[in-house]
N, C-alpha and C positions, 0 to 999 in steps of 0.2 A: 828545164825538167821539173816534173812536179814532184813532190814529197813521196819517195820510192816505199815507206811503210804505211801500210791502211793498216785497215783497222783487226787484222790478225797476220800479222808477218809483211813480206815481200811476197808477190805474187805473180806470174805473166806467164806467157808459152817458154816452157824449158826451149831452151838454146836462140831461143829469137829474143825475148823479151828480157828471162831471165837467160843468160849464159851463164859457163864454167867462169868467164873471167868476174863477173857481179859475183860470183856468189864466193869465189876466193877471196877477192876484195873486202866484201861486206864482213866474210870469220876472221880476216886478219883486222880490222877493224872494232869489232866484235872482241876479240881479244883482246887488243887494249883497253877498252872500255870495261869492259865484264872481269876482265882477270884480274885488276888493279886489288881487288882484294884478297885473292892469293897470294900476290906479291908483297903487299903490305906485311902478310903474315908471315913471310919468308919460306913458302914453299910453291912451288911448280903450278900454274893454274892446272887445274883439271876440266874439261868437258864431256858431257855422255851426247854423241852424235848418234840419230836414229832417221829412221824413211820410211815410207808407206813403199807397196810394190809395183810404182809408177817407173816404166821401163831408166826416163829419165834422171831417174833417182839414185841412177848406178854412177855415172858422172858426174851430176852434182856432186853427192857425197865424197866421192875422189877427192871435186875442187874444197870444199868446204874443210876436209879432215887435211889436206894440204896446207892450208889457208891456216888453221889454227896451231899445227905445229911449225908451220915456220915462223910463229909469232909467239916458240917457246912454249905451247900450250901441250899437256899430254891428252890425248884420246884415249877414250872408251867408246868404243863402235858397238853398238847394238843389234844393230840391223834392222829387220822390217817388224815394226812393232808402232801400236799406236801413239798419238801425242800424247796422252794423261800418261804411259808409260814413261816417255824421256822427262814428262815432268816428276815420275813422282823417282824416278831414279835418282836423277843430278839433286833432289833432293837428301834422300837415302843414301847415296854414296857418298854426299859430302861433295860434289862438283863446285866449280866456279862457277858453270854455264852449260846450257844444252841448246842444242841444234835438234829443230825436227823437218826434214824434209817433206813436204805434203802442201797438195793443194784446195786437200778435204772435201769436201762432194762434188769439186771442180771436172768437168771432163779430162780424160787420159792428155790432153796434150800440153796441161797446164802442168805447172809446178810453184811449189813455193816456198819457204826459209824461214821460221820462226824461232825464234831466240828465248831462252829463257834463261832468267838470273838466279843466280846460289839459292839454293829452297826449293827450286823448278819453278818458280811464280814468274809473268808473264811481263813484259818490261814496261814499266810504264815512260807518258811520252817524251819525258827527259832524255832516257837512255838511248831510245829510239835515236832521240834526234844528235846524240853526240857520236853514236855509232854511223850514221846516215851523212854527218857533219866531214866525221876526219874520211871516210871513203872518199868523199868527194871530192875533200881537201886534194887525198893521194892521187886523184884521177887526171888531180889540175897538176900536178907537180911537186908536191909536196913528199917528203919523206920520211918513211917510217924506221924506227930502230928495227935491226934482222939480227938475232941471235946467228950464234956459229959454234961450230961444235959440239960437246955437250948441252950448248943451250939451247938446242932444238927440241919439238917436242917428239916424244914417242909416240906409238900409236899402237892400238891392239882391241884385239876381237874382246868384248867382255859377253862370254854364252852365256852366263848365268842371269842375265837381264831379264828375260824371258819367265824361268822357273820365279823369280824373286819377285816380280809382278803379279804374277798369278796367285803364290800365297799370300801376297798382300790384299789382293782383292777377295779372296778367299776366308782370307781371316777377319777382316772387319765385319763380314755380313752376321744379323742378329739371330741369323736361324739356317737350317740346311734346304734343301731344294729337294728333298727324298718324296717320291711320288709323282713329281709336275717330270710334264712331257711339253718339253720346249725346242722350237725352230728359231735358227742362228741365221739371220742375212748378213753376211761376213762383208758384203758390198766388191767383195773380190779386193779387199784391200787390207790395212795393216791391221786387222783385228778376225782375220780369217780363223788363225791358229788359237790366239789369245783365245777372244771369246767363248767357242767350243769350249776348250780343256777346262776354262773358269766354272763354267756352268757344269760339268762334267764332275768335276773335281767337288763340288759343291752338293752332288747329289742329284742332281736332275736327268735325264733321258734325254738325250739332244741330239736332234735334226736337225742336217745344216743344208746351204744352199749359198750362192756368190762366199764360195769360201777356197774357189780355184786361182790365185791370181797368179795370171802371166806377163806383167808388168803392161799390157795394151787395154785388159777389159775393166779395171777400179772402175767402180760406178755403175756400168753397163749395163744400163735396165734391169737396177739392182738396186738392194738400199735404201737407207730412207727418204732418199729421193723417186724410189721405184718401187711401193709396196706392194706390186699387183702377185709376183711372186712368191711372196712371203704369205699373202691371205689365203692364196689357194695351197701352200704348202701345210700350215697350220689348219686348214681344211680338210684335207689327205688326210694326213697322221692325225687328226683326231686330238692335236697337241690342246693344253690348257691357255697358252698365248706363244707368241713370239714376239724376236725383239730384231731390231734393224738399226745397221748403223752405217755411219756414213765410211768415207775414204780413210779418213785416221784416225775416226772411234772416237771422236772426242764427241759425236753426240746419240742419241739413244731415240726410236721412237717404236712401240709396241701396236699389234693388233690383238685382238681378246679372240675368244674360244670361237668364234662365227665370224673372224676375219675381219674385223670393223675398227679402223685406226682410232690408235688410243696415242694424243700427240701432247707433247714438250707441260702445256698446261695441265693437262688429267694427270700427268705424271707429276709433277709438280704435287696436284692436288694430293694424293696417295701417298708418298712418301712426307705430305707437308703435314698429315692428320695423323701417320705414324711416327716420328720426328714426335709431334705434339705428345700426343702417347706414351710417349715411351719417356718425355719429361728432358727431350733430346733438341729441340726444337726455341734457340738461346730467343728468348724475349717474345716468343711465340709470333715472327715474323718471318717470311716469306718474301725471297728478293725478285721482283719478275722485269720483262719490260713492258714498255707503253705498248705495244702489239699482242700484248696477252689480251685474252679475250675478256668479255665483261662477266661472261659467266663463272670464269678464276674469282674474279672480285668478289661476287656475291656468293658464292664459294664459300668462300675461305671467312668472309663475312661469320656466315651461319657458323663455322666451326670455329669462331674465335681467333681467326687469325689475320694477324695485321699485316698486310700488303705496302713493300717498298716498292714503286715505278724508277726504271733508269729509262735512259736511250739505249736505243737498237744497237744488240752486242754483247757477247760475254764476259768482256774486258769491263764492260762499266756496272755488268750486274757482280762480279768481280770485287770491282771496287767498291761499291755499294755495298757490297756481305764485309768486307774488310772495313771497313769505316766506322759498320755499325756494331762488328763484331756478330753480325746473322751466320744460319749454320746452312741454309738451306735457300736457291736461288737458282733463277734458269729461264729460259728462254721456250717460247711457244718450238720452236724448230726442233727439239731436242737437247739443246744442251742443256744438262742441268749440273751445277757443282756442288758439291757434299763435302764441304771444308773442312771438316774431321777428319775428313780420307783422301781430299783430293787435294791439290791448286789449281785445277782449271777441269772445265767439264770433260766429263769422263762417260764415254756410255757403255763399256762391259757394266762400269759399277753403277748405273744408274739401274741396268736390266736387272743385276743380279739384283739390286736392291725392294725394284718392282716385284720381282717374283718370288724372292724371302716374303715380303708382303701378304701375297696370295697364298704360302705353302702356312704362313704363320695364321691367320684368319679364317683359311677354311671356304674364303668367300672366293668367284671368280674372278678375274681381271674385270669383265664387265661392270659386276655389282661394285668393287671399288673405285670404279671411275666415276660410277653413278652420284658420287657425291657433289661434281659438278655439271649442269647444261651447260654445253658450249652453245650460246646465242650465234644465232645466222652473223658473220662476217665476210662482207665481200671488201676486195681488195682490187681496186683499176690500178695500172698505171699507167699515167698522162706521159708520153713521151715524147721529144724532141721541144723542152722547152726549158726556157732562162727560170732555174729552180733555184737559183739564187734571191728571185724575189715572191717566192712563197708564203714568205711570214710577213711580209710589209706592204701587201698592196691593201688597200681599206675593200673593194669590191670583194676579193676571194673572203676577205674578213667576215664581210658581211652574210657573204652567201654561207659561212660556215655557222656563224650565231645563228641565221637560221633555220639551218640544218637541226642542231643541239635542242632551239624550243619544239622544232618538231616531234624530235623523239623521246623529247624529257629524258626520265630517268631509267628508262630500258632501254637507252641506245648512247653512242658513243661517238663522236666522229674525230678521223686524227688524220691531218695532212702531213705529209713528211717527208725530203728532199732525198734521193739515193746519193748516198756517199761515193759511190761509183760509176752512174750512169746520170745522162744528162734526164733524168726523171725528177716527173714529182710521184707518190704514192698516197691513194688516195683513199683510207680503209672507214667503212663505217659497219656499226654494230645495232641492230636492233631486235625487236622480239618476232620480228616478224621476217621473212627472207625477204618480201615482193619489195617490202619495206626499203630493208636496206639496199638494196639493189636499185632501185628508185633516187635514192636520195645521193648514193655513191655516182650515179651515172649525172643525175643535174651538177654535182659540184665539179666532176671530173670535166664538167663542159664549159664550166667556168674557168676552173684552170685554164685549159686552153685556150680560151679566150680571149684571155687576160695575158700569158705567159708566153703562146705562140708567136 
């Protein structure tokens, strides 16, 4: 069996892939690992368990909230609420650990299990592996200490999660929302209610839409994976932007006043020139990844700001902002983290932060995006091939250095293995589409050539 954590939690089809018994396993394991610092302290670990409204999410949860009090842990149950909320909880309450149930823009039938440690910060691979270690261990025969009696853990509804999220979100923003007329794509998932009341509560006029969820449609031609609804809603109503988010809200992607997607990077851009502005923006650095497009770069360029590259992931643009001590970092998809207010990407707080922006400036969403061109990026992927040898063959090499002097310094090219699928990804950036599109398709023919 291969290594059950990628590269955001545990993930697979609830009850096939993931079951009740993995994911009992994994909290009581979890607990020993995670709680060791309660213990030290000599009181009771604590954890905030929360879920998106994936039907499967009812049983999980069961297993999961089972799992960490018979391993002596007390609960705090949330409910359906998104991941930056159980993260910024288990922070704010003082937890040992939090559990977030979600499979985040995954289709309904998926589910999945992320852990996060005392702070609400996101485990890095250590932790992973010692929690992934003793499951395993326990699966072969090994055994675990069981409290009894009194040493079990308790468990209990904490409602106020909800209301204490909201003013949290509500209170860091730099300005009120009074005037802007905004559409909410809730994605029919755990930011249906949130979101709404945040932007509500904040001053704004708000339309919603995928804000029904009945544990079967998350996602459902919805979201930011489905903005066709959102453009034409923000169309309708005449709103100044909307904003869309995925399954557990952990990420954010806007369209402007005429419908026209405004993604992970513009947003980046906009909040990374107000951040600078406001004298908010630590070393006047901006954390992205290698998938951001090249028009970020030359961006951010002109306004004076310096550009970190990580690999593909939140976790290492994450790391990257933590290392360097940066405030502001994100990903072209949506995530973006605002480490002031958040541990892990957040998209109520990214939206709300976008359209404080807009109500504070006076300017549209559109005019503030303007400050970067996204350059033409086409994206192949080469599939059903050995992408373990991507980086080492001297032919693909070659055929990429001459990719690079073809395009000089208005294009980009970046080959890149999926972490999940037997793929290679094949992304190149130039000034021109026919361009890249051109150049993307000869290397992508090379890969295969070479890798098939």
């Amino acid at each position: 069996m291969g290594r059950l954590f990628g590269t955001d939690g545990v993930r697979g089809v609830a009850n096939d892939g993931l079951t009740a018994e993995m994911a009992l396993g994994l909290s009581v394991a979890a607990a020993h690992v995670l709680g060791e610092a309660g213990q030290l302290d000599d009181h009771r670990p604590v954890a905030v368990v929360g879920r998106d409204p994936r039907a499967s999410g009812e049983f999980l949860e069961a297993a999961v909230v089972a799992g960490l009090a018979s391993a002596g842990v007390d609960v705090l149950r949330v409910g359906v609420l998104p991941t930056p909320a159980v993260a910024y909880l288990t922070g704010s309450l003082g937890a040992d650990l939090g559990v977030m149930l979600s499979a985040s823009h995954n289709p309904m039938p998926d589910n999945g299990i992320k852990f996060f440690a005392r702070g609400g910060h996101k485990l890095a691979d250590e932790l992973e592996d010692r929690i992934e270690s003793l499951y395993s261990g326990h699966r072969s025969g090994e055994v675990w200490e069981r409290p009894t009696g009194a040493g079990v853990g308790r468990v209990r509804d904490y409602d106020e999660g909800f209301d204490n999220y909201v003013a949290h979100l509500v209170g860091v923003l730099p300005n009120r929302l009074d005037g802007l007329k905004i559409v909410i794509d809730g994605a029919h998932g755990a930011a249906a209610r949130v979101s709404p009341e945040a932007f509500a509560r904040a001053g704004a006029e708000v339309f919603t839409i995928g804000t029904d969820p009945d544990g079967l449609n998350i996602n459902e031609d919805c979201g930011s994976t489905h903005l066709e609804g959102l453009r034409a809603a923000v169309v309708e109503h005449g709103a100044d932007l909307g904003i869309a988010h995925d399954g557990d809200a952990d990420r954010c992607l806007a369209v402007d006043a005429q419908g026209r997607e405004i993604d992970g990077d513009q947003i980046l851009a906009v909040l990374g020139v107000a951040l600078k502005e406001a004298g908010r923006l630590r070393q006047d650095t901006v954390v992205a990844t290698v998938m951001s497009n090249l028009g970020f770069k030359l961006a951010m360029e002109r306004e004076g700001i310096a550009l970190q590259r990580t690999a593909v992931g939140d976790r290492y643009v994450l790391e990257e902002m933590k290392r360097g001590g940066y405030a502001l970092g994100g990903e072209q998809s949506g995530h973006v983290i605002v480490l002031d207010h958040a541990t892990t990407g957040d998209g109520t707080l990214t939206g709300l932060m976008l359209a404080a922006r807009v109500a504070a400036t006076g300017e549209s969403l559109a005019e503030l995006a303007a400050v970067m061109e996204r350059l033409p990026q086409i994206l192949v992927n080469v599939r059903d091939v050995d992408k373990t040898r991507v980086d080492s063959e001297p032919e693909i090499a070659a055929a990429v250095a001459d990719a690079e002097r073809e395009l000089g310094e208005t294009g980009r090219v970046l080959l890149r293995s999926s972490g999940t699928e037997p793929l290679v990804r094949v992304m190149v950036e130039a000034a021109d589409s026919e361009q890249a599109g051109a150049v993307a398709g000869r290397l992508a023919d090379v890969v295969k050539s070479v890798l098939g």
